[in-house]
C-alpha positions in Angstrom: 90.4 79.3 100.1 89.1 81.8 102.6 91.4 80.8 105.2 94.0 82.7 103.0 92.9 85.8 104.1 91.8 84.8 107.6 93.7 85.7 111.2 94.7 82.6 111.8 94.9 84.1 115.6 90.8 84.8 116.2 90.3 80.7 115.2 93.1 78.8 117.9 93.1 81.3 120.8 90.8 81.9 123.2 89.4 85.3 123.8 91.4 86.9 126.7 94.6 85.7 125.5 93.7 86.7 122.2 93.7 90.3 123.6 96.6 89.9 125.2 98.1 88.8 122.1 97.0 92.0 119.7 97.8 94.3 122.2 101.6 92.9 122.2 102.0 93.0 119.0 100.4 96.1 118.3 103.0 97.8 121.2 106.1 95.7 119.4 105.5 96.4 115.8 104.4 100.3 116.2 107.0 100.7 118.6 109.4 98.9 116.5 108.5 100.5 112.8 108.4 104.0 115.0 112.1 103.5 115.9 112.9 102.2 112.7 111.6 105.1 110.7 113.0 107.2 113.2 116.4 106.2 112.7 115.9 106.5 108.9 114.6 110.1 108.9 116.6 111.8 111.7 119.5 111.2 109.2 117.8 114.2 107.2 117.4 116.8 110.0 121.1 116.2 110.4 122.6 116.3 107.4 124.5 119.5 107.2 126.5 117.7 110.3 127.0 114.5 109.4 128.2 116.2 106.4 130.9 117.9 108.3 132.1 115.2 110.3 132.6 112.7 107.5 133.2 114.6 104.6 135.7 117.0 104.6 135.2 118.7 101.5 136.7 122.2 100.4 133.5 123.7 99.0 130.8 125.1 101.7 128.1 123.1 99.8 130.2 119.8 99.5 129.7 118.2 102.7 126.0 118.1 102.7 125.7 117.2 99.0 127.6 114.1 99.9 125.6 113.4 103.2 122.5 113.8 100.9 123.4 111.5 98.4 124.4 109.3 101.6 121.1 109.6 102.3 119.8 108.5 99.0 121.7 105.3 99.4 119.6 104.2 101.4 116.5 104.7 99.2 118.3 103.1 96.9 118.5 99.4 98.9 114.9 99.9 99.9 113.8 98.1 96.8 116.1 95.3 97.5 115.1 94.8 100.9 111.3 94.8 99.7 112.5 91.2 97.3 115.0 89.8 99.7 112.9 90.5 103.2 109.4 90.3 102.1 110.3 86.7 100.5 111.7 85.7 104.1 108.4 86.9 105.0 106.2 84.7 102.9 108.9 82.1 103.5 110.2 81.8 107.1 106.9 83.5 108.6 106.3 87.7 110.0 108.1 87.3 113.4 111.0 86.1 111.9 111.3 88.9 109.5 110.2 91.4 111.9 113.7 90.3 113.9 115.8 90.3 111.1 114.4 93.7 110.1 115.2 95.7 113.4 118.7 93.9 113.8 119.5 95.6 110.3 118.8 98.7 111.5 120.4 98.1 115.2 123.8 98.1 112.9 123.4 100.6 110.0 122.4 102.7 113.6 125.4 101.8 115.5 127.4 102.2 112.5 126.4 106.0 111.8 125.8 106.9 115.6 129.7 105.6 116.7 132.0 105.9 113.8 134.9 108.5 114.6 135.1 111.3 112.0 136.9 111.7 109.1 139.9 114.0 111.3 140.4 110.9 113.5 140.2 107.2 110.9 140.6 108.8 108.0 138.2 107.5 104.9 137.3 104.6 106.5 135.0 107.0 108.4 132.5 108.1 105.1 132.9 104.3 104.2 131.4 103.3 107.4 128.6 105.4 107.5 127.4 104.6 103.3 127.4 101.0 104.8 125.2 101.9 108.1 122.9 103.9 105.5 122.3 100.8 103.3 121.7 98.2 106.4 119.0 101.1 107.6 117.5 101.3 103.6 118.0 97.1 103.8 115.7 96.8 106.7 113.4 99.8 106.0 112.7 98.2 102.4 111.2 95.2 104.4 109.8 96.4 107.2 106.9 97.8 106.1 105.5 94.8 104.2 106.7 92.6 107.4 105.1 95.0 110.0 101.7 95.6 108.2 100.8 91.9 107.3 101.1 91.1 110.5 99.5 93.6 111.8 96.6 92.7 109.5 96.7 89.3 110.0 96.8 89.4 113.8 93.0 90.9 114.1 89.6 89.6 112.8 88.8 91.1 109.4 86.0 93.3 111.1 89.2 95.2 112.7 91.9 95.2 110.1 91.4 99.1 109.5 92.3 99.7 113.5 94.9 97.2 113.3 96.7 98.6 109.8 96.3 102.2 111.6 99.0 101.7 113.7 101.1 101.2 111.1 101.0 105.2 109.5 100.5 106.3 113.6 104.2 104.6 114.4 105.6 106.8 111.1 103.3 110.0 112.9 105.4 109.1 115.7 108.4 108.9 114.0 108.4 112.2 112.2 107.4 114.0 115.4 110.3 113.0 117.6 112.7 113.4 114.8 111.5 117.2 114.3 111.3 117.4 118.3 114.7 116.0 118.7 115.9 118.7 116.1 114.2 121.5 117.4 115.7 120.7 121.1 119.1 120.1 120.1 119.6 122.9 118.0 117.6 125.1 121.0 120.2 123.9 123.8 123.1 123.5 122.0 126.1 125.7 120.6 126.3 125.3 117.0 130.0 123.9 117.7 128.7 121.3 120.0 125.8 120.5 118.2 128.3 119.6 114.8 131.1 118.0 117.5 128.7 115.4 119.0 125.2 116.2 120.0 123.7 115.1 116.2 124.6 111.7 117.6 121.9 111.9 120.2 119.0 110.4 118.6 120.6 107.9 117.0 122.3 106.6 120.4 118.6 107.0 121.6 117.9 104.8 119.0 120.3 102.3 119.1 119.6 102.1 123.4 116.0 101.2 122.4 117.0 98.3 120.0 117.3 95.8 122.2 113.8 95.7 123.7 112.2 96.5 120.2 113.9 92.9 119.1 113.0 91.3 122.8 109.6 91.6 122.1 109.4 91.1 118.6 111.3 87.6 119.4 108.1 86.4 121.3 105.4 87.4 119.3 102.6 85.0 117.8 103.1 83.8 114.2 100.4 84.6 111.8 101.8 82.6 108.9 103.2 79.3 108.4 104.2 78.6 105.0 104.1 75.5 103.1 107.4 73.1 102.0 105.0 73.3 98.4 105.3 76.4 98.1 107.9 78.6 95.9 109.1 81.7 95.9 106.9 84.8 96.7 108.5 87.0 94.3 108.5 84.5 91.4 104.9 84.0 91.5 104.2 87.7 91.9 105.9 88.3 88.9 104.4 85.3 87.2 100.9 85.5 87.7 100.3 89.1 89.4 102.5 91.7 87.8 99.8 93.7 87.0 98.7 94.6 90.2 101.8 94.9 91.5 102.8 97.8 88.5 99.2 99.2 89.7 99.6 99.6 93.7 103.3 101.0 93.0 101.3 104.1 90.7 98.7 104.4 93.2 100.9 105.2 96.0 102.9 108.1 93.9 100.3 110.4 95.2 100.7 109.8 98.7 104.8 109.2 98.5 105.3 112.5 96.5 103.5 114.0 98.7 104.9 112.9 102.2 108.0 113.8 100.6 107.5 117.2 99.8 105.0 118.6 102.1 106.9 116.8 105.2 110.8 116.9 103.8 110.9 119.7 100.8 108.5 122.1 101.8 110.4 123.3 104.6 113.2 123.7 102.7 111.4 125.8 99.9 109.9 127.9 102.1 113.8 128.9 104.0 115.2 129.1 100.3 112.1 130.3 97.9 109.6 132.0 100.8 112.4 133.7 102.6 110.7 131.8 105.9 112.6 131.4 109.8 114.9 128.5 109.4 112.9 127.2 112.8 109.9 126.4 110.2 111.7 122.9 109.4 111.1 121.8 112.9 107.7 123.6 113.1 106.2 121.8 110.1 107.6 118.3 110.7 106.1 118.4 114.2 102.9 119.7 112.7 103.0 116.9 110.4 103.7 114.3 112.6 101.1 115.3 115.4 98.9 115.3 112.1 99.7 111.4 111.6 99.4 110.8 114.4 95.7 112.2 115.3 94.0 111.5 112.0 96.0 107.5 112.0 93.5 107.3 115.5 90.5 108.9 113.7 90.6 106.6 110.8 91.5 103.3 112.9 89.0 103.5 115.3 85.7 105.3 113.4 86.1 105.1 109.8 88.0 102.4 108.2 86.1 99.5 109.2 83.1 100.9 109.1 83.3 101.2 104.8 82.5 98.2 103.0 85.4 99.0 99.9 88.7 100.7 100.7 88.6 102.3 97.1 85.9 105.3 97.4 87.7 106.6 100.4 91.1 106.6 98.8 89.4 108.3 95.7 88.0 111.0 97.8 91.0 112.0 100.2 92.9 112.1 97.0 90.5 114.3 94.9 90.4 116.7 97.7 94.2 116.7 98.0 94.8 117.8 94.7 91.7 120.5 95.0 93.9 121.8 97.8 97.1 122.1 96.5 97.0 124.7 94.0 95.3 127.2 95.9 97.6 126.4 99.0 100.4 127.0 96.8 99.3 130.4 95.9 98.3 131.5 98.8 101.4 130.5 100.6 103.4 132.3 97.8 101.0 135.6 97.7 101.4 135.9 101.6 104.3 133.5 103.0 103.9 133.1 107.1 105.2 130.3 109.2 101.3 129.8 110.6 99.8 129.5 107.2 103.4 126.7 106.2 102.3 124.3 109.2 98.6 125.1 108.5 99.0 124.0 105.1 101.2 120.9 105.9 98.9 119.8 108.6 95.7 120.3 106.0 97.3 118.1 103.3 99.3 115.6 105.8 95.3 114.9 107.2 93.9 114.3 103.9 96.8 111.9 102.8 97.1 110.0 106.1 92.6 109.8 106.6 93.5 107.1 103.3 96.4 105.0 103.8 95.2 102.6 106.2 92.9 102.7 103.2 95.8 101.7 100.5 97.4 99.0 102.7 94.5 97.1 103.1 93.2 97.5 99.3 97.0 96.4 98.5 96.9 93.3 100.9 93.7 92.0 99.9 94.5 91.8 96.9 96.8 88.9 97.4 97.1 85.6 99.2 98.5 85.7 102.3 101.7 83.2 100.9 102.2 86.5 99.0 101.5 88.9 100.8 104.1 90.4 102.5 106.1 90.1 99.6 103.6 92.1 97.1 103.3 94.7 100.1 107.2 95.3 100.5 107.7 95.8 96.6 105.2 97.7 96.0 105.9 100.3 98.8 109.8 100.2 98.5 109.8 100.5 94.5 107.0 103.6 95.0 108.9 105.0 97.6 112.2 105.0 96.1 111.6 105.9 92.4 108.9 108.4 92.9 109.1 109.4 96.8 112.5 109.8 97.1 113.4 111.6 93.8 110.4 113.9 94.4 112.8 116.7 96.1 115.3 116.2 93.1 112.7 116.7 90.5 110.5 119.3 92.1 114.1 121.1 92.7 115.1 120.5 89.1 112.0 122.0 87.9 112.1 125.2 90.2 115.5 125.9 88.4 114.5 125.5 85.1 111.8 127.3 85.2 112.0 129.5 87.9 108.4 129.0 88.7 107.9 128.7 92.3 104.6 126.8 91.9 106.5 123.5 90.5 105.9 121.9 94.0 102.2 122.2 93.1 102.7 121.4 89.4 104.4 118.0 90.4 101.9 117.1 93.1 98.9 117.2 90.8 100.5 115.4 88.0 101.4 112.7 90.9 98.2 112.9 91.8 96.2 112.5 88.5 98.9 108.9 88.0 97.6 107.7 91.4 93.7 108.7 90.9 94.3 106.5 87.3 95.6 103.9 88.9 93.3 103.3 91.6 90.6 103.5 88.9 92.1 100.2 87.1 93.1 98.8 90.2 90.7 96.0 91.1 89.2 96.1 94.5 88.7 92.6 96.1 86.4 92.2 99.4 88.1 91.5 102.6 85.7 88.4 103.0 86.5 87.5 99.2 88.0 84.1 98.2 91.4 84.2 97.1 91.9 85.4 93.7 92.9 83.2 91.4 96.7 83.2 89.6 
């Protein structure tokens, strides 16, 4: 049974071309996932617009209510793409899902970055783009649980922490040259030019880099063959490990609620609510993509495989999360500055991202591998999209019902207190362990 949860690389290939190997597919699946989530996100920075060149609507505030909920659509497919892609996962083996993941999100990219406005095709234009957003949530949904098995899978179990690091490091990266890209454009350009054409920029960018992310993907080394016996991925999750599944989606509410409000809301509420520059945006997503990106290196490389159990360190970053966040909240509020925003996003971005090389790896081996992908990609889409990407509706919701501007706060620690109770019935199995039984 071990061989479940073995690399099937470290056993057939010899050492030197064993490097070789780890070294490609760590460059194509961070590079890859990096470009990926950078489509996905830049979508945000943009909004206001997108909103103006695809929906033409009377009211000042119409145009980017309808590229936000745009943008929701694609949350909204994530889920879908976690069944549908993680199952060709399990099924037709990583690489080939890896492919069919990027080539989504070449489209849904071409789609948004090339479609004429509404002044020149008329409503085909909005129509176009809601179909680009849900090829990009499509192929997010399944990247992730793709990307990160075989990223696991492709290094001895001694080195699954470093390999798995990559994975938040390529998001680090993506949030960083989505702020950066932002911050430029909006620096060098007239507001008229910026709204005519240049919020195309990244996603061309994007869409020129495409092709060699799916080159190299196309030649990678497959980590999992599945069996002609075996069924469906999703049916047996269901059938014999619901549980767990229902338990890793609660466990990642912390860190999803979290990413989505420090990293995405927070600048926001501190424009709106703090009365903060409008440059503060782009200040704290680079902060918090620098921050990925450090503390994704620190934890790879000295800290992840050096713990026996993932479980204590997610317990601890996420205890001292939550003892963070209500005196950042009121400290930020009793003095609002742009240095103390970013120091305070940094701070909690650090604590969040030291423990999800942590969660992936607790998640994965919890499962067989002719799972795994599959378990991985629901449970991260579902979290993402019912509790990560309503986060900035609800915490908004709550700021207007009760005018309190520590809601952010309130809603973090009640996410927080469902993840910690989670992780506590969630049952931890050894990365040498046999696999568990149905």
């Amino acid at each position: 049974m071990l061989q479940e949860f073995a690399a099937p690389l470290d056993s057939v290939v010899p050492p030197p071309r064993r490097l070789l190997a780890r070294t490609r597919t760590i460059i194509a699946t961070s590079a890859g996932n990096a470009l990926e989530m950078f489509d996905f996100t830049v979508f945000s920075y943009f909004a206001a617009q997108i909103g103006k060149t695809f929906f033409p609507v009377d009211s000042s505030a119409g145009p980017l209510l309808l590229a936000m909920a745009t943008f929701g659509v694609g949350f909204v497919m994530r889920p879908l793409g976690g069944i549908l892609i993680g199952n060709y996962a399990d099924r037709a083996g990583r690489r080939a899902a890896l492919t069919l993941t990027i080539l989504l999100m070449m489209a849904g990219t071409a789609l948004i970055a090339l479609t004429p406005g509404y002044a020149q095709i008329g409503i085909a234009a909005p129509l176009l783009v809601v179909v680009g957003r849900l090829l990009q949530g499509l192929s997010a949904g399944g990247e992730i649980g793709a990307s990160t098995t075989f990223l696991m899978e492709s290094g001895p179990v001694s080195q699954r922490g470093f390999m798995v690091s990559w994975q938040t490091l390529s998001q680090g990266v993506a949030a960083l040259l989505g702020a950066f890209s932002g911050s430029v454009l909006s620096a060098t350009l007239s507001p008229a030019a910026l709204e005519s054409w240049g919020w195309r920029v990244p996603f061309l960018i994007g869409l020129l880099l495409g092709p060699v992310g799916f080159y190299i993907r196309r030649h990678l080394d497959e980590t999992h063959v599945a069996s002609h016996k075996e069924g469906s991925a999703v049916r047996e999750l269901v059938s014999h490990h619901l549980g767990r599944v229902v338990l890793g989606a609660l466990i990642i509410v912390s860190a999803t609620s979290t990413l989505y409000i420090v990293v995405f809301y927070m600048p926001a509420y501190a424009v709106r609510t703090l009365h903060l520059p409008v440059a503060t945006s782009f200040l704290a997503g680079c902060a918090s993509g620098l921050t990925m990106i450090v503390v994704s290196l620190v934890s790879g490389l000295w800290i992840i495989d050096r713990l026996r159990r993932r479980k204590p360190l997610l317990a601890a970053t996420s205890l001292l999360s939550l003892a963070c966040v209500y005196p950042a909240f009121r400290l930020l509020i009793a003095a609002p500055s742009v240095p103390l925003m970013v120091g305070i996003v940094s701070v909690v971005m650090a604590l969040t991202t030291l423990g999800s090389s942590a969660y992936f790896l607790l998640i994965m081996e919890a499962f067989p591998q002719r799972v795994r992908a599959s378990a991985l990609a629901i449970i991260y889409s579902f979290g993402v999209t019912i509790f990560g990407g309503f986060a900035q509706f609800n915490v908004t919701w709550l700021l207007q019902r009760t005018g309190d501007p520590m809601s952010p706060a309130w809603y973090l620690l009640v996410a927080g207190s469902v993840s910690l109770l989670a992780l506590w019935r969630f049952t931890e199995r050894r990365a040498d362990a046999p696999a568990p039984a149905p």
